[in-house]
N, C-alpha and C positions, 0 to 999 in steps of 0.2 A: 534578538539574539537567542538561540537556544539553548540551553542548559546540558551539559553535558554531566551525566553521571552513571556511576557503577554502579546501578540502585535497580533490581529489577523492577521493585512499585512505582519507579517515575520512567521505566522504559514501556510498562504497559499503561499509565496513566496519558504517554503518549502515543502511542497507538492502538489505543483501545477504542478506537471511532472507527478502525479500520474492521474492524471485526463485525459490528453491522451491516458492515456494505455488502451489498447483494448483487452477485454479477451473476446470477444462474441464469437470467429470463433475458440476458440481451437486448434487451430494450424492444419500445416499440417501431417497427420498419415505416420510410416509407411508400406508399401505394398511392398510385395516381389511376383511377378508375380511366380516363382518355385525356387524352394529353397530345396535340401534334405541335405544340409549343417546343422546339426543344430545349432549352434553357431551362423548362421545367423539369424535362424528362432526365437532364444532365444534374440539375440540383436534389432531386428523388435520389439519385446513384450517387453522390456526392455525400449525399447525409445519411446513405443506408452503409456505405462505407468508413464513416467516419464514426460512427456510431460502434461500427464494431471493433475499431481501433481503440476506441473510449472504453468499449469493454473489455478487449486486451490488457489494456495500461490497469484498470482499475482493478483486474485478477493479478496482474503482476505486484502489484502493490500493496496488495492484501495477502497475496504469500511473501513476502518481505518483511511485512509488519509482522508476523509470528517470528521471524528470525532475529528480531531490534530484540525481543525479548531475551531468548536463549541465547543470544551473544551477551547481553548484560550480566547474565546469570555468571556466566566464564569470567567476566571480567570481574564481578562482583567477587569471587570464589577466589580470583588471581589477588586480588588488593586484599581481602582475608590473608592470604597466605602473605605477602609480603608486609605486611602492617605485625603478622607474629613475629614474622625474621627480625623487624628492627628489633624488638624487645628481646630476642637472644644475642645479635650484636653485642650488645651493650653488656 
C-alpha cells in the first residue's frame, strides 16, 4: 500500500528514481544484417517498435514525476492553511 501524504520530501523521496532515467538515446534498434526468414524480419520491427513505445511511456512518466511534486507542494500549502483555520475557529 502506498502512503499518501502532503509532505513534499516524501513525494520526491518517491519519485526521485524517476529523475535518473534517461530517455534521450532511445534505445538500441534492431538490425538484421540478411534475413529472408520472415518471422525474423517481423520480430526486428516488432521490437524496433516496441521499443520506442517504451520510450514514450518512460518520457511520459518522468514528466509526471516532476508534477507528484509540485502538486504536493499545493497541497502541502493547502493543509498549512487549514490546520491555521482550526486554531482561529476555536
Amino acid at each position: 500500500m502506498v502512503k499518501v501524504a502532503s509532505n513534499v520530501g516524501a513525494a520526491q523521496e518517491a519519485v526521485s528514481g524517476f529523475a535518473e532515467l534517461d530517455t534521450s538515446g532511445g534505445g538500441q534498434q534492431v538490425t538484421l544484417s540478411v534475413s529472408n526468414v520472415s518471422c525474423m524480419q517481423d520480430g526486428s520491427t516488432v521490437a524496433n517498435k516496441l521499443l520506442s513505445c517504451i520510450s514514450e511511456l518512460a518520457s511520459g512518466v518522468k514528466g509526471q514525476a516532476s508534477n507528484v511534486t509540485a502538486l504536493a507542494a499545493e497541497i502541502e500549502d493547502r493543509d498549512k492553511q487549514d490546520a491555521s483555520g482550526w486554531c482561529e475557529a476555536r
